[in-house]
GUKOL-652524 format. One record per residue: x, y, z of N, C-alpha, C in turn; residue in three letters. Coordinates in steps of 0.1 Angstrom, whole numbers, padded with zeros to 4 digits, always signed. Layout:
BEGIN
XYZXYZXYZala ...
end
This chain:
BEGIN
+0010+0030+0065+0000+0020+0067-0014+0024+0062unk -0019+0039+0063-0032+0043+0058-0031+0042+0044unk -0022+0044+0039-0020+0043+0024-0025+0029+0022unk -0018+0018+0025-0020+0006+0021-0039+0002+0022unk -0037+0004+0034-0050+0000+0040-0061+0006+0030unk -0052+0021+0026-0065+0029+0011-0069+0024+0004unk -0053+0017-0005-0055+0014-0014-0058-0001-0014unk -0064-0008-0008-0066-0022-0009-0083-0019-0007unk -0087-0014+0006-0104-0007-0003-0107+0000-0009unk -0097+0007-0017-0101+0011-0032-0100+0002-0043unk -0091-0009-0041-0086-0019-0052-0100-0032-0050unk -0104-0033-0037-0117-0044-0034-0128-0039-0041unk -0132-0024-0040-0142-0016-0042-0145-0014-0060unk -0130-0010-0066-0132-0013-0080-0138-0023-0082unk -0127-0034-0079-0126-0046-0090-0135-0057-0082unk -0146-0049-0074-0160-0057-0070-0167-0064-0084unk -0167-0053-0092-0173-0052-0106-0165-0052-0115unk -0156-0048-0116-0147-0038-0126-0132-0054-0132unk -0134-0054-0147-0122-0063-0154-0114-0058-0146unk -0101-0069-0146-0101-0083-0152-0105-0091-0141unk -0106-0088-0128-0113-0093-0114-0124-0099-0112unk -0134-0087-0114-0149-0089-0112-0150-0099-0102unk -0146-0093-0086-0152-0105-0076-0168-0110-0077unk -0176-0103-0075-0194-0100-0081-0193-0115-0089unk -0185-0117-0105-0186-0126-0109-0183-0137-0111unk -0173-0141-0101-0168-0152-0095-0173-0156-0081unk -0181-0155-0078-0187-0154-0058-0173-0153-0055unk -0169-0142-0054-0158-0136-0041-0163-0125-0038unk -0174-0117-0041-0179-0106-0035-0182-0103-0019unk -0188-0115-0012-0186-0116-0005-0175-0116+0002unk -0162-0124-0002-0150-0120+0007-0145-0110+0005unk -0148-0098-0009-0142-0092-0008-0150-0074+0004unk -0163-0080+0006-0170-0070+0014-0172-0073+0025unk -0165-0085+0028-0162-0087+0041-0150-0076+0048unk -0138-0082+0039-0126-0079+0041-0125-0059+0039unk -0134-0057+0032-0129-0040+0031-0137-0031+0040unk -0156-0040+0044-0167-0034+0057-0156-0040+0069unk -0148-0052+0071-0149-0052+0086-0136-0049+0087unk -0122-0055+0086-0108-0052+0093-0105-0038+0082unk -0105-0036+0069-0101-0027+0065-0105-0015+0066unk -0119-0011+0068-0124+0001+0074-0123-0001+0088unk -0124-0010+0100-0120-0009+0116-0105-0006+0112unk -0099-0010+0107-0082-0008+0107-0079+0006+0105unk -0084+0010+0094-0082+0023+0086-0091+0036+0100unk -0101+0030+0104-0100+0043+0118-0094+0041+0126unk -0092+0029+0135-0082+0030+0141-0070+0035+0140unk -0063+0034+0129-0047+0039+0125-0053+0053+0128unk -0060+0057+0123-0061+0072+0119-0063+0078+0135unk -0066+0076+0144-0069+0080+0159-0059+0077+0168unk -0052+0061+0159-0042+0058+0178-0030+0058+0171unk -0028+0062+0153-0015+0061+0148-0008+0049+0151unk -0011+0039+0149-0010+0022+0156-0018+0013+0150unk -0015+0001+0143-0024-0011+0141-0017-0019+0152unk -0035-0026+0158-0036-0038+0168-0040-0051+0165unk -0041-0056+0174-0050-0067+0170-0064-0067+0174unk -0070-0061+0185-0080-0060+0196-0092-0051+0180unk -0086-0043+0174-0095-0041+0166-0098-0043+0152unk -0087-0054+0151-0090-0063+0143-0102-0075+0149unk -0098-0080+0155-0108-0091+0165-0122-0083+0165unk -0127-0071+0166-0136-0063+0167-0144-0064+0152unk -0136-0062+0141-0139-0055+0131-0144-0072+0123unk -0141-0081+0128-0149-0093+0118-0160-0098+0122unk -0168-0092+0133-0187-0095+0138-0189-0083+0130unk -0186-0072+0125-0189-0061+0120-0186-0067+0108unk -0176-0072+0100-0178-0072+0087-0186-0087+0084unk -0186-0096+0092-0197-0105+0088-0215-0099+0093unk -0215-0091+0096-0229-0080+0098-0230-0074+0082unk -0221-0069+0077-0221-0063+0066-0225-0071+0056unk -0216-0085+0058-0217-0096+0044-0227-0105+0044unk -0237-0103+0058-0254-0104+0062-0266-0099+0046unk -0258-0084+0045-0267-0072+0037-0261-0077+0026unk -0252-0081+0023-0249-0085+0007-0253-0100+0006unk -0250-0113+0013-0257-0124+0014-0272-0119+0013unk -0278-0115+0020-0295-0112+0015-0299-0107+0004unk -0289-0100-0003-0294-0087-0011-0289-0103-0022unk -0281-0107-0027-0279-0119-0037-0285-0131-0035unk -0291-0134-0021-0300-0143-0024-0311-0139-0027unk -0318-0129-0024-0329-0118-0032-0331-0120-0046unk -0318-0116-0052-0316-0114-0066-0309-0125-0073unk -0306-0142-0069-0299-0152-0071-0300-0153-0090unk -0316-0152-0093-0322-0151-0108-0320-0142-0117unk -0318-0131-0112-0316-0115-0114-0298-0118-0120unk -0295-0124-0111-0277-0117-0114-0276-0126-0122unk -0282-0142-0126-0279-0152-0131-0280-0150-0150unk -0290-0137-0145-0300-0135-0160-0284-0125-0166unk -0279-0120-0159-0269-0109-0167-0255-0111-0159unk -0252-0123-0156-0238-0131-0157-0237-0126-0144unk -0242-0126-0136-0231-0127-0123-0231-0141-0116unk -0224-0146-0109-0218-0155-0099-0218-0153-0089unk -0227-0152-0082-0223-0150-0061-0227-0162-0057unk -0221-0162-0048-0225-0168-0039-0233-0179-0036unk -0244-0168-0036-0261-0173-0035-0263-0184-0040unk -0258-0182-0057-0264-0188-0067-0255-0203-0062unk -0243-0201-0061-0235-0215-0058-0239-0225-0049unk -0243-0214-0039-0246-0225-0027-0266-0232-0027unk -0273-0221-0036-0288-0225-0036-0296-0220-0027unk -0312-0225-0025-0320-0219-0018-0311-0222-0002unk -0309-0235+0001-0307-0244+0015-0296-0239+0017unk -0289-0238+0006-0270-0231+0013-0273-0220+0018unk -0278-0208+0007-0279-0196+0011-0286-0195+0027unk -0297-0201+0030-0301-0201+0044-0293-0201+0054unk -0283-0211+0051-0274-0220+0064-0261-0204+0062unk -0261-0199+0050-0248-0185+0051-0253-0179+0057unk -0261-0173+0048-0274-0160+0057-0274-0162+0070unk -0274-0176+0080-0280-0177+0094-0268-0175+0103unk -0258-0184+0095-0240-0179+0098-0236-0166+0097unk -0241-0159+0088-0231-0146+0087-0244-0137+0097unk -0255-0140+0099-0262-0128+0108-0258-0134+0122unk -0259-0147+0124-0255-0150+0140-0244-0151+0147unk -0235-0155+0141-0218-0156+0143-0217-0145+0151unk -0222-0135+0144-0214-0122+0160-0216-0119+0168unk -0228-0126+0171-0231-0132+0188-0220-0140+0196unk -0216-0148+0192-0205-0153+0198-0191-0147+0196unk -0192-0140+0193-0179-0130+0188-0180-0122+0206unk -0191-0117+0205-0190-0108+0216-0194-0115+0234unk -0193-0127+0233-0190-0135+0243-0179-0134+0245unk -0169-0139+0235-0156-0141+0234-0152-0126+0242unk -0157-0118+0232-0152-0103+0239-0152-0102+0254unk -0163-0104+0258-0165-0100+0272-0157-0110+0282unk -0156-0123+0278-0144-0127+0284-0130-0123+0288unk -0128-0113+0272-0117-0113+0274-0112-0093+0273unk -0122-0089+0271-0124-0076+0273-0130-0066+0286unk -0144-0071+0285-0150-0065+0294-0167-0069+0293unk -0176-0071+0303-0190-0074+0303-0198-0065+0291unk -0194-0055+0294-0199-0046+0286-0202-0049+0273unk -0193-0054+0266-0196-0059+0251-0203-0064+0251unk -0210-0070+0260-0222-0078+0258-0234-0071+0254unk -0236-0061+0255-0242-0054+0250-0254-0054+0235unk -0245-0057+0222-0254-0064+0212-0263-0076+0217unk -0260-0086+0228-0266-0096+0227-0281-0088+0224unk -0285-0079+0230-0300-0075+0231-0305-0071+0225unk -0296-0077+0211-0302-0073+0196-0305-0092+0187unk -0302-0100+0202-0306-0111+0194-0318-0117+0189unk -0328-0114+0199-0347-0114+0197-0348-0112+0179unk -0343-0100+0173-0347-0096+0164-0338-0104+0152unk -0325-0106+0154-0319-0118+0146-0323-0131+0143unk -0328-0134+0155-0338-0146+0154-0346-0147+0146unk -0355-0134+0147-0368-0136+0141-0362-0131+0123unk -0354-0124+0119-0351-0121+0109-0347-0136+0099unk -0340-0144+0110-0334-0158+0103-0343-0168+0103unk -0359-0169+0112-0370-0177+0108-0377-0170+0101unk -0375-0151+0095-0385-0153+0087-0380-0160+0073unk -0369-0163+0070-0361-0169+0055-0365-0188+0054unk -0366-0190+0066-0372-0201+0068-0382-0212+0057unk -0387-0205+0048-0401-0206+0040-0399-0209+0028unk -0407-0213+0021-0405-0211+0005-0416-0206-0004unk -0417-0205-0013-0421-0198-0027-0421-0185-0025unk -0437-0183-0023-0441-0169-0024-0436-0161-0012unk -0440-0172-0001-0438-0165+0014-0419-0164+0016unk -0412-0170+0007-0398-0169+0008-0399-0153+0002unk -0404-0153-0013-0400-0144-0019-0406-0129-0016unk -0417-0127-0001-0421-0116+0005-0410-0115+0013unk -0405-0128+0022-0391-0125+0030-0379-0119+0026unk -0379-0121+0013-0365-0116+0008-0367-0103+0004unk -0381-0097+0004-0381-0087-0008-0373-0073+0006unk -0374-0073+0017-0369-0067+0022-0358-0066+0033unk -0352-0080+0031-0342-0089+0040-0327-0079+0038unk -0324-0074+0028-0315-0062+0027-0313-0056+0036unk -0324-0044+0036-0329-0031+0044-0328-0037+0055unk -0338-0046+0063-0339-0051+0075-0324-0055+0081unk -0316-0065+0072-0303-0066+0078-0293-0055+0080unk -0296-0045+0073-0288-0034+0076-0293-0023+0092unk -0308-0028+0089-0308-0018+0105-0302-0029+0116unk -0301-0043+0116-0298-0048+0123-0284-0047+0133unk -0275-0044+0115-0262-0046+0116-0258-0030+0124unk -0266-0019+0120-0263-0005+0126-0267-0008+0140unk -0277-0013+0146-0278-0013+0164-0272-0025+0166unk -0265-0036+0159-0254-0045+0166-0244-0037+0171unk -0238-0030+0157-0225-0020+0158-0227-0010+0166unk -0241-0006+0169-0240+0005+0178-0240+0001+0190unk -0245-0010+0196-0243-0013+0208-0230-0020+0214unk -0221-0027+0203-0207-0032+0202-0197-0015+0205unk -0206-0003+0200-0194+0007+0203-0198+0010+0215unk -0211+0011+0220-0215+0018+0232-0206+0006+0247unk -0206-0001+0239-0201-0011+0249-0189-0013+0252unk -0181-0008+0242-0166-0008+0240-0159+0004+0248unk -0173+0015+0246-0169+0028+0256-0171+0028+0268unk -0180+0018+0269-0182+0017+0287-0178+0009+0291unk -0167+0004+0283-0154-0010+0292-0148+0000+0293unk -0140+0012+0283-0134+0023+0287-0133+0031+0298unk -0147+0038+0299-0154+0048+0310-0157+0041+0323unk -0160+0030+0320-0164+0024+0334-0157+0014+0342unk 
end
């Protein structure tokens, strides 16, 4: 099972870029960094610790890989001109200024209700990320804007989604250990 699971994020991770694939240049980059940040790396440690694939961390691992596909949605709507100038295809560019907003607001907020669901059906504890929503908020009205004031928003919308995505995940684990511990 680790094998498989290797080689399918080694095969996503190639042929992100790499002939005859090139997800990057078909907008599948997104699904394919979805698929290898969230169930394939949560799958790939879990096997590795409980010698077992579940489902419980599968269900875990797709607020984490749409957290991930946050930092790559920002980073191509950032660069929509940039990738257009030397052939790439994401996403971004398909969907436009308005689409990209409405992805970007889906892929950073969605895992807020992910961890509702958890705690229903896990433990209170997971609730834990919510107290990272203040700042998701304000990350998704600063993209809100256009021209110049868009393009100060984006210039660091990356970086910012990724600290976001590290204290969602971190508070999703701390919380997952104290449904455990407590």
């Amino acid at each position: 099972e680790i094998l498989a699971l290797g080689a399918a994020g080694l095969a996503l991770g190639v042929f992100y870029t790499a002939e005859p694939l090139g997800f990057k240049y078909v907008a599948l980059g997104d699904v394919g960094i979805f698929v290898a940040f969230g169930p394939l790396l949560v799958l790939g440690a879990y096997f590795v610790q409980a010698e077992e694939l579940a489902w419980l961390p599968f269900f875990f691992s797709i607020p984490l890989g749409l957290m991930v596909d946050a930092i790559l949605h920002g980073n191509n709507f950032r660069d929509a001109e940039a990738d257009r100038r030397v052939g790439g295809r994401t996403l971004a560019q398909f969907l436009g200024q308005q689409g990209s907003r409405y992805a970007y607001w889906f892929l950073l907020l969605s895992p807020y209700a992910f961890v509702i669901g958890f705690a229903a059906a896990v433990s209170p504890w997971v609730l834990l990320p919510i107290a990272s929503i203040p700042l998701a908020l304000r990350m998704a009205r600063s993209i809100n804007v256009g021209g110049a004031e868009l393009r100060r928003a984006l210039a660091f919308l990356p970086q910012q989604t990724a600290q976001l995505g590290l204290l969602y995940g971190g508070l999703l684990a701390l919380g997952i250990l104290g449904s455990e511990l407590l």
